[in-house]
N, C-alpha and C positions, 0 to 999 in steps of 0.2 A: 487511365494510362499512367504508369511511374514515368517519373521526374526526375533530372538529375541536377546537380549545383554542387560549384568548386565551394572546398571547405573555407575559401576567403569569403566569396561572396554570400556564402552561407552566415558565416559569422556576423558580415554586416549587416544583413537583413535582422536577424539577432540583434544586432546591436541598435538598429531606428525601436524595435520592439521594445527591448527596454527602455530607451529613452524617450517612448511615450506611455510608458506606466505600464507596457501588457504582456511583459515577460515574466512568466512562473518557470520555476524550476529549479535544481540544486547549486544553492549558492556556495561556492568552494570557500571564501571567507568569512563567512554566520556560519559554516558548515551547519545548515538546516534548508528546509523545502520553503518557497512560498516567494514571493518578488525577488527578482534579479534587477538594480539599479543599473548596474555595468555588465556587459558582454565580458568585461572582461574578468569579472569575478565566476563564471559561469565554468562550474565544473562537472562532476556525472555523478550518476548514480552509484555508482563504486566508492565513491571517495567519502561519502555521506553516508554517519550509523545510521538514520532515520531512515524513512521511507517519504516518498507524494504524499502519502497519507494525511501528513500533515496540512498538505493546501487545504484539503476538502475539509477534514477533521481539523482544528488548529489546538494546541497544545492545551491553550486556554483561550476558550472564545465566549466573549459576553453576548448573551442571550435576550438581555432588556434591562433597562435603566427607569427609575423614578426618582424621585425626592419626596421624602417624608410630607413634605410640606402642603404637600398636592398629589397623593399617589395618583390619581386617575387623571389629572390634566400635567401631568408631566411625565405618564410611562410611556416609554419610547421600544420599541422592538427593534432589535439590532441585527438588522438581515445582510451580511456582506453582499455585494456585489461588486464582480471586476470589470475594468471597464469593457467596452463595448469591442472585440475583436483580440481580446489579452487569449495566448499561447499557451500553454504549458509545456519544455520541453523537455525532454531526457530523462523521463521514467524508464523502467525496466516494464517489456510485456509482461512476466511476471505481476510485477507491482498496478499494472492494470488490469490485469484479471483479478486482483485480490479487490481492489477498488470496484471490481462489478459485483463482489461477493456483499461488500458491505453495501451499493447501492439497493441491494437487491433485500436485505435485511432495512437498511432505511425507509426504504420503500413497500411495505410489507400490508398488506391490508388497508383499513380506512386510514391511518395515521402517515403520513411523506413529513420526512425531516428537512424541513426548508433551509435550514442554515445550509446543510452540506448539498442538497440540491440546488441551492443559488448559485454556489462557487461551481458545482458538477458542472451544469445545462450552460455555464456561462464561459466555459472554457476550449478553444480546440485541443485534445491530447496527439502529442505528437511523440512518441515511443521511439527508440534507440535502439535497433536488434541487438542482441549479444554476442557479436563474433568471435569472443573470449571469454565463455563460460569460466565463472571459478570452480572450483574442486567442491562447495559448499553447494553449490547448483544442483537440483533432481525437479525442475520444471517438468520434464516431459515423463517424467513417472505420473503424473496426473493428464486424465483425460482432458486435451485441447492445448496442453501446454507446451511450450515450443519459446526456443531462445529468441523466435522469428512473431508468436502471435500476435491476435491483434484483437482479442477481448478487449472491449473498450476504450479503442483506438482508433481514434480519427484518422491519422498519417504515420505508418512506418517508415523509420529512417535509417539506412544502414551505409558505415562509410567504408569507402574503399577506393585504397591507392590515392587519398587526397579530395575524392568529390564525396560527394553523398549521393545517394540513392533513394527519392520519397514514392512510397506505394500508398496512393491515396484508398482509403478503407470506407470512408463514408463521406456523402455527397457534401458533407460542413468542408471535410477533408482536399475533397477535390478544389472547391471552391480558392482555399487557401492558396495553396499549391499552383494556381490556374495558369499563373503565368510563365513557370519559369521551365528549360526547357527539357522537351519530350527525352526520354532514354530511349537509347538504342538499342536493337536484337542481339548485338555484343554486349551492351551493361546489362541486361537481363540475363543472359545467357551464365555470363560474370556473377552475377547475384545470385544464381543458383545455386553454383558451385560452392561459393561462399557460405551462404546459408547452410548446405546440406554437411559441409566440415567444421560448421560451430555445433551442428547437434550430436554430429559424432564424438565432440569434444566430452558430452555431459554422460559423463562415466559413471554417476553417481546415479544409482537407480534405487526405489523401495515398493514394496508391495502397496499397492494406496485400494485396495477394494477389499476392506479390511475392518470396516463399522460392524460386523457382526463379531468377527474375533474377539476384536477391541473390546466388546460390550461384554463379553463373555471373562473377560481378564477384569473386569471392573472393580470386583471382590476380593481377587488374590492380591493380598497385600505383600506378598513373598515377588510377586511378578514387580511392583511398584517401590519395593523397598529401598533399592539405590538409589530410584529419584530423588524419593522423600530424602534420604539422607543427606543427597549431595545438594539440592539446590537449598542455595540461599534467601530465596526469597525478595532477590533485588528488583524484578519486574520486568529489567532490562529485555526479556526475549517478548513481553507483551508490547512494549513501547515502540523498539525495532521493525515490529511485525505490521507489512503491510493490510492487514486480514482483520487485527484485531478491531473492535468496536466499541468496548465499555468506555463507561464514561461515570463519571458523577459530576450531581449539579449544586451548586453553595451558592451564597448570597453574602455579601460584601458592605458595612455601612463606612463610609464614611463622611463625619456630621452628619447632615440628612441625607445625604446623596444615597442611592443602594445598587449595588448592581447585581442580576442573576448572572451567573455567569456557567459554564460547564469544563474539565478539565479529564485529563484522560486518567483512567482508574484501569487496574489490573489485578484479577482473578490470582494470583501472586501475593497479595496483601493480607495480612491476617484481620483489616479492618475492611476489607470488600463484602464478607459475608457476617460481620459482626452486629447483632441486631440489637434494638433500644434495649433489651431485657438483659442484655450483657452474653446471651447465648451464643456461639458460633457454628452454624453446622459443617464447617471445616475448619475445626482448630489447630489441625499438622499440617507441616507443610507439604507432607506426603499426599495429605486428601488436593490440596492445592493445585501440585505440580499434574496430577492426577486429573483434576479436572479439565486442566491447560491441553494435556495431550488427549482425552478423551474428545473435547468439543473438534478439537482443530479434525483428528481423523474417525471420530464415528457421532458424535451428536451432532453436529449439523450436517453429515451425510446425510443421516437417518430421517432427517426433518428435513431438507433441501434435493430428495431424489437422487441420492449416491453423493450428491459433490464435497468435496472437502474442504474447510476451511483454511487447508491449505495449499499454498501455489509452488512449493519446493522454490523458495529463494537462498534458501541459506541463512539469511543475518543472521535468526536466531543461535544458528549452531558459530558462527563466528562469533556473536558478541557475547558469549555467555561465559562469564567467570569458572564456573566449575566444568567445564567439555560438556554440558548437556546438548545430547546429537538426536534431536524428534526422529532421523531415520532408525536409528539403532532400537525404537521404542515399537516402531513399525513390523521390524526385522523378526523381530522380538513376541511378537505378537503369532507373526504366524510360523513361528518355530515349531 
């Protein structure tokens, strides 16, 4: 049953959370994802280049520590965990179903990535509908996606007129939620309306059943040529991107101390595919940018049963230096 709570009392309940250690979400002054110390630093997803992403994935996150001195009675493995009832709040459904995409990739055969599973299984996601799509938005050009979803969401929250509205998604969800009071056949009645004039909002639509085209354009270097020209190579639309996954892992001495650690890497770099022998089998940035739009709408299609590694957020087409727009590559495709 949805829930409803005035946006004071909301915020204070907010506010005990962080002030027992177990608030995540977008800090408006670190402008980054990951503990919120004060309510009152707590801003949205809008306001933040990054994505959640970074809770689960963190920018740089050490993986295990020794000293020389003793490798094997001093290596320690360094598995986050949050504490016991910590929140997450104010992701985009978007940014949650990209997060199902990477669990679903960490998660993939015999091997489960514990780092980012500890922080996953150890959090409730509590999602912010979008009742103000930006113009950058084509969520619901992708199958499931909606300014409203709830891939990978515990508790939907939509506000309106001053309260909020929590639609518990999953029984963690309910739990949370439990106590605060029932909504009425008026606020539901209200949320619908609501709902159904933020999706009419998302004007931006692209053809996304399109892994076979795409594959077929892979070759024509004439179709890919403006890319290559225009991106720079800065990374910025892989970093932004709640979806992406690479990573590279380094080791760190200092005196005897050493740490593994892992930090986020992007298919962007002319040093991501650069091998010991000095060869690179993308040395243009055109093979690069190429590869970026291929995985996101037909290689991981093709390998994951139609779906696409992307969830139409936007960032990437907002933060990008040179106007690189993934829909217009879409578009473009099935011309």
């Amino acid at each position: 049953m949805a829930k409803k709570i005035s946006d004071e009392k909301l915020k204070n309940w907010l506010g005990e959370l962080a002030s027992a250690g177990k608030l995540y979400g977008p800090d408006a002054k670190k402008m980054r994802w990951g503990k919120v110390d004060s309510v009152e630093n707590l801003g949205n997803a809008f306001e933040i280049k990054t994505s959640p992403k970074e809770v689960f994935l963190p920018q740089d996150q050490t993986m295990f520590k020794y000293d020389l001195t003793d490798p094997a009675g001093t290596f320690a493995e360094i598995v986050p965990h949050p504490p016991e009832g910590a929140v997450l709040w104010g992701l985009r459904p978007c940014d949650a179903k990209a997060l199902m995409l990477i669990h679903r990739v960490y998660n993939e055969g015999s091997y489960k990535d514990v780092y980012f599973n500890s922080l996953w299984e150890g959090m409730t996601k509590i999602a912010v509908g979008c009742t103000n799509p930006l113009s950058t938005c084509f969520c619901t050009s992708f199958e499931g996606g909606n300014p409203f979803g709830t891939d990978g969401v515990d508790v939907l929250a939509t506000k309106i007129d001053g309260q909020w509205i929590l639609e518990p998604v999953t029984e963690r969800g309910e739990k949370l939620i439990a106590d605060f009071d029932d909504a009425t056949d008026a606020d539901n009645e209200t949320l619908k309306r609501v709902k159904q004039a933020a999706i009419e909002k998302v004007d931006s639509t692209v053809p996304t059943v399109i892994a076979e085209k795409l594959w077929e354009k892979f070759g024509d270097e004439d179709f890919w040529f403006d890319l290559g020209a225009t991106c720079l190579g800065c990374g910025i639309c892989t970093f932004v991107c709640p979806s992406c996954y690479c990573f590279d892992i380094n080791e760190e001495q200092i005196d005897r101390r050493v740490r593994r650690y892992r930090t986020w890497d992007s298919c962007q770099f002319a040093l991501f595919t650069l091998e010991a022998s000095g060869h690179n089998p993308r040395p243009t940035q055109l093979q690069r940018i190429r590869q970026r739009m291929m995985h996101k709408l037909s290689f991981f299609a093709k390998r994951y049963d139609g779906t696409q590694l992307c969830v139409g957020c936007g960032r990437c087409i907002s933060a990008c230096p040179t106007s690189i727009d993934i829909r217009d590559v879409a578009r473009r495709a099935m011309a």
